[in-house]
BAKOLZA-640190 format. One record per residue (C-alpha): residue in one letter; x, y, z. Coordinates in steps of 0.001 Angstrom, whole numbers, padded with zeros to 6 digits, always signed. Layout:
! BAKOLZA-640190
AXYZ
...
! end
This chain:
! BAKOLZA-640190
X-145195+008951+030116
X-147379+005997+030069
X-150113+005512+032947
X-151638+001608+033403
X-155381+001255+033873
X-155854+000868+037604
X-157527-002688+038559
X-161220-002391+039192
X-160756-003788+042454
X-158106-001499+043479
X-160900+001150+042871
X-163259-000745+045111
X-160749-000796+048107
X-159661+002694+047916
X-163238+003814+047172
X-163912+001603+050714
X-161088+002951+052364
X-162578+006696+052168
X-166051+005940+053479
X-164905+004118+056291
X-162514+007559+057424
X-165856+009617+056869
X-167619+007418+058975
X-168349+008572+062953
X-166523+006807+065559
X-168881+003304+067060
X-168693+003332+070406
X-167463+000383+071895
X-169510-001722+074122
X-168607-001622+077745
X-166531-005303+078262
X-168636-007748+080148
X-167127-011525+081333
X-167385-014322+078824
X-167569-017991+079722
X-164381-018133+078932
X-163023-015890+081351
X-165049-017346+083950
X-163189-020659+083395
X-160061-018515+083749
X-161062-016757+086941
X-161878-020184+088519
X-158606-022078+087555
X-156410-018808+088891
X-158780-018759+091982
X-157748-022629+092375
X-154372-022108+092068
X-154166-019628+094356
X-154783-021835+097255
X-151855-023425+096373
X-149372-020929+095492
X-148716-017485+095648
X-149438-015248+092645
X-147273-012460+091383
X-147668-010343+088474
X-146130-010249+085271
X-144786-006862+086071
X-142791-007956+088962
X-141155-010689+086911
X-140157-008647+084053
X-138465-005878+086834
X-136738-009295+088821
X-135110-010705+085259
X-134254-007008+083651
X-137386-007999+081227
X-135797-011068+080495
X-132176-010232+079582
X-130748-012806+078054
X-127668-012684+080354
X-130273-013866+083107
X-131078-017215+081316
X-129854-020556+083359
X-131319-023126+081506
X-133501-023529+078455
X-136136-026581+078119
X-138544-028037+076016
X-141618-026468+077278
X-139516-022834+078747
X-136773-020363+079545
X-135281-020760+083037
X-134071-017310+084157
X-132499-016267+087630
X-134417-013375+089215
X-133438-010886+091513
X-136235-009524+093482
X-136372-006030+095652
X-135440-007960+099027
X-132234-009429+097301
X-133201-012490+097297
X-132573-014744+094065
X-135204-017307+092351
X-135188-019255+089464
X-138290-018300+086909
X-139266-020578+084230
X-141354-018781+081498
X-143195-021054+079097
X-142688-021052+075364
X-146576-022063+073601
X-149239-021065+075856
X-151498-023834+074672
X-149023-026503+074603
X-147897-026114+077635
X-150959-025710+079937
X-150812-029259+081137
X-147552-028920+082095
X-147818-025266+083918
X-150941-026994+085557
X-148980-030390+086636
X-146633-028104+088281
X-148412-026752+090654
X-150687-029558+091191
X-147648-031233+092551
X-145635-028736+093868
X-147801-026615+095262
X-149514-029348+097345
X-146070-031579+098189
X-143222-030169+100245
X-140321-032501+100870
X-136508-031872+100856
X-135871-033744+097972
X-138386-032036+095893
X-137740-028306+094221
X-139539-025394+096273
X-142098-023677+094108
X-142753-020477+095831
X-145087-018257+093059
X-146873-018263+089375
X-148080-015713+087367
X-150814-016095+084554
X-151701-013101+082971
X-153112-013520+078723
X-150955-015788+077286
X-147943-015669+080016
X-147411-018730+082240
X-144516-018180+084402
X-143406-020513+087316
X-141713-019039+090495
X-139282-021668+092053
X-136125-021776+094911
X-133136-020400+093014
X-130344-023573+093002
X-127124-022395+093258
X-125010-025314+091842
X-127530-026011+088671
X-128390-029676+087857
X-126527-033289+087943
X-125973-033110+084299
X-123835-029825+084139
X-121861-031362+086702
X-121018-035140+085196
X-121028-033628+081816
X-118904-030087+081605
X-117926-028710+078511
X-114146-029451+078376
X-112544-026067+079090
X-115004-026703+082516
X-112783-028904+085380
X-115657-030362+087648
X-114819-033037+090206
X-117515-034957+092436
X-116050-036998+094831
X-117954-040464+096117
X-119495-038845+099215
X-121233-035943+097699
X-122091-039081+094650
X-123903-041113+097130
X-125498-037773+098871
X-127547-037274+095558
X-127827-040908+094565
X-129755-041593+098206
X-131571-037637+098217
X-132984-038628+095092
X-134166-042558+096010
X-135798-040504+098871
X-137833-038171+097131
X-138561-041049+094745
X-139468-043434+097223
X-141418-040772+099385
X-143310-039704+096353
X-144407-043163+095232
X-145256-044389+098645
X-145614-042044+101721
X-149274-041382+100809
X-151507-044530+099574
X-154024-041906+098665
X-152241-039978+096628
X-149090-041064+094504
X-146946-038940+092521
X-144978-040416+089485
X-142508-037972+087747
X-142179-039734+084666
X-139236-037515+083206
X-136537-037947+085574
X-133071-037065+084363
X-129569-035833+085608
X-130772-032525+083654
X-134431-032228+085983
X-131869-033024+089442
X-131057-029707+090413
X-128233-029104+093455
X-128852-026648+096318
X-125716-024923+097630
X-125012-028125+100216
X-125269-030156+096960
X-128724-031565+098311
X-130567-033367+095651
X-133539-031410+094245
X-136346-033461+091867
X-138027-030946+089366
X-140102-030780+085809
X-143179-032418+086957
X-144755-031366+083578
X-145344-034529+082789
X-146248-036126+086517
X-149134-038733+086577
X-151409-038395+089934
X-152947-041745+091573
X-155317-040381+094538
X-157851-043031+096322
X-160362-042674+093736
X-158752-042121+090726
X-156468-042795+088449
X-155514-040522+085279
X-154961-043086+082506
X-153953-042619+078595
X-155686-038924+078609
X-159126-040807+080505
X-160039-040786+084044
X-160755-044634+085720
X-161891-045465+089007
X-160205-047813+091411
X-162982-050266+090683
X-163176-050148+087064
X-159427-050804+086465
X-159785-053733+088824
X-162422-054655+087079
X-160180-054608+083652
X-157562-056142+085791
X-155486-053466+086383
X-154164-053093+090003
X-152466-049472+090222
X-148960-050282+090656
X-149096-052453+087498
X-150481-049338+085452
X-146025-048897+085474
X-145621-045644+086283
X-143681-046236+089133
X-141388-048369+087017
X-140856-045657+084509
X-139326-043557+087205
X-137278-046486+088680
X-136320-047425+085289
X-134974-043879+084660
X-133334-044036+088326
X-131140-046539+086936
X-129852-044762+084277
X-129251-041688+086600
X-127402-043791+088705
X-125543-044776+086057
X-124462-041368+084546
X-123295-040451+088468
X-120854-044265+088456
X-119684-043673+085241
X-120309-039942+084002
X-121073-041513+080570
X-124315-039712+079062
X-126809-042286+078330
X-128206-042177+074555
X-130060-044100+072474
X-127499-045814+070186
X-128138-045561+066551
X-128435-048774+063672
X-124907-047960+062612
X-123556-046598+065655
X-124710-050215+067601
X-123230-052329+065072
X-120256-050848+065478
X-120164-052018+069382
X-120802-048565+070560
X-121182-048016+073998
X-123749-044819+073417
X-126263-046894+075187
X-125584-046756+078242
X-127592-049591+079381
X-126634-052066+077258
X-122834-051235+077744
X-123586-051873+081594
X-125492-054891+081420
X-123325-056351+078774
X-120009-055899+081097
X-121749-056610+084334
X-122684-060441+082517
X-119019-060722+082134
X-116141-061057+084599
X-115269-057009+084743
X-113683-054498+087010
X-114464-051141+087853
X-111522-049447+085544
X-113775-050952+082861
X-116905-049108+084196
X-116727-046241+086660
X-115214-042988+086377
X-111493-043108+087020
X-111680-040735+089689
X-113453-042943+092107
X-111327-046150+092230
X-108808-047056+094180
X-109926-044518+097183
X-111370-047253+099496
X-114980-047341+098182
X-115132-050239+095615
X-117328-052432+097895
X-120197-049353+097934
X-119240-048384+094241
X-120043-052566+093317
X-123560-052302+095246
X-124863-049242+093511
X-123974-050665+090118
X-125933-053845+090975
X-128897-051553+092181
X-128569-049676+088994
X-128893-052678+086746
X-131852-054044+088994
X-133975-050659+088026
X-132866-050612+084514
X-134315-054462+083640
X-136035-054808+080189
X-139324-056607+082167
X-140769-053499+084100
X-142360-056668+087192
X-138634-057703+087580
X-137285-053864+088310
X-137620-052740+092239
X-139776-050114+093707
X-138162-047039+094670
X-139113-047855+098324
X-136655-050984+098125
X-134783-048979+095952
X-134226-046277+099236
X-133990-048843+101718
X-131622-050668+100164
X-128959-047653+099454
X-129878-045826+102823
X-127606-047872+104924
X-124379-046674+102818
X-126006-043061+102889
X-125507-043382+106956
X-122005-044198+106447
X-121549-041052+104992
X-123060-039371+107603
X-126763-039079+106003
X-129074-038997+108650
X-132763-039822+107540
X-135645-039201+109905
X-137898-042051+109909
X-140488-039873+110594
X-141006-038890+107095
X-142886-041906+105999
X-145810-041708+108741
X-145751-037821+107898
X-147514-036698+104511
X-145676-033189+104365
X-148455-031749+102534
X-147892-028255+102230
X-150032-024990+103183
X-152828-026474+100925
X-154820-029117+102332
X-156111-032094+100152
X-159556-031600+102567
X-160215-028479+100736
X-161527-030273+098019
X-161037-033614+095587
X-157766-033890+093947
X-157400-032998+090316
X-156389-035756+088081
X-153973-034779+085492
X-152836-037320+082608
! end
């Protein structure tokens, strides 16, 4: 039997190894707060005026410690789980993926919907931050979002008729409208709107969520390009807040939501080879390039709708659609015009709006007076 030389280094490890087990135990020093955790202790304590906090513990026991047969919907930022908590009730629980990455966008979220209550806008009723967790506590919505409903795998039969269209088309101009305009201190622009963010309570109510992203406009400032401006200084660079577009990003993306509920076609951007082929993948071009051109609705909205005495209401929403989606941002509508414009076909089908709402802020539990409002960009 042959034996190798063993490594001198090898002999310098193990030799290492054996003084540090016949070494006595160190005490460790008793823990004391770092800056760090200070900064932590603050941001929780904020946050906490706004929301309720639960612990981790709870969450794990409402989802079965995250079972995967409890996940709903999966993100880019987080897992959406439902959640079953001790009083039966059920809530939706997002739990986000990167802790660092998404800190903004936990943060946005309860910036905006922990201040803002509104029935358009998703109920956020609890977080929990605990190490590295960042979980989000919202209403549990029983009929998922738009999407899943205009877009159903095909084993999946899912019909939306033109009343319960034009319920979430107007729901969600509301929420739009009333977060863009019912405060002129503080604005709220979603900036990610989607059929997948548009969840559906169990009357089918129009729900906005994923606020991740949100831009916040209060009376003194304005978050801008990861900086933080005054009124005056943007003026002074001739900038007037509106023209920042931020409201025309979410009218823009209005339009196309609009257009996925006329049409149930999924808008996509088309690709070189896919466009020179005439594909209508782009949803916005296929629109525009009909509506230029003597057309009819078999050529454009889902078959389901025509011929059931709505085609004068059908025409006027795809002419509001194509208003938000112009290519010039100044030309598109604000979602105020956008509401006021679609609300009268909203009565018609028996969608009562309470004028109210626009002289009323709705802030939630949390006052603004507490304190200035956060800018997040």
């Amino acid at each position: 039997m042959f034996y190798l030389p063993i490594d001198p280094l090898l002999k310098k490890i193990m030799s290492s190894k054996k003084k540090k087990r016949n070494q006595p135990v160190v005490q460790l020093r008793q823990w004391r707060p770092t800056a760090m955790n200070r900064v932590e202790d603050t941001k929780i304590s904020k946050l906490e005026k706004l929301v309720t906090r639960i612990s981790f513990t709870e969450l794990v026991n409402a989802t079965d410690n995250f079972r995967e047969d409890n996940i709903i919907g999966l993100g880019k930022t987080g897992t959406m789980y439902k959640a079953v908590f001790p009083n039966s009730s059920f809530l939706a629980i997002k739990r986000f993926f990167d802790p660092q990455f998404s800190e903004g966008h936990f943060m946005s979220e309860v910036m905006t919907l922990g201040r803002l209550g509104h029935i358009n806008l998703v109920p956020l009723f609890g977080f929990c931050y605990e190490g590295k967790e960042k979980l989000l506590v919202y209403k549990y919505m029983p009929n998922g979002n738009l999407y899943d409903w205009l877009h159903p795998p095909e084993c999946e039969l899912k019909t939306m008729k033109w009343p319960m269209r034009v319920k979430i088309a107007v729901g969600l101009a509301r929420g739009l409208a009333w977060l863009h305009h019912h405060d002129r201190k503080f604005r709220v622009f979603n900036q990610n709107i989607s059929s997948n963010c548009v969840l559906l309570d169990k009357n089918f109510e129009p729900k906005i969520s994923n606020f991740g992203e949100a831009k916040f406009m209060n009376s003194n400032d304005v978050a801008l390009g990861g900086s933080t401006f005054t009124n005056e200084e943007l003026l002074e660079l001739g900038f007037d807040l509106l023209e920042l577009g931020f409201d025309k990003k979410d009218v823009y993306s209005f339009g196309i939501v609009l257009l996925e509920l006329l049409t149930r076609k999924e808008h996509r951007m088309a690709t070189i080879a896919e466009a020179s082929a005439n594909s209508d993948n782009n949803l916005v071009e296929w629109i525009i390039n009909l509506v230029s051109t003597s057309f009819s609705l078999q050529d454009v909205v889902d078959d389901s709708l025509i011929g059931l005495g709505f085609d004068g209401e059908i025409f006027e929403f795809i002419n509001i659609a194509c208003k938000c989606v112009q290519p010039v941002p100044e030309r598109r509508p604000t979602m105020l015009e956008v509401y006021q414009t679609m609300r009268a076909t909203g009565e018609k089908h028996g969608i009562v709006d309470n004028s109210e709402m626009w002289k009323e802020t709705e802030i939630a539990t949390a006052s603004a007076s507490e304190g200035d409002i956060e800018i997040i960009g």
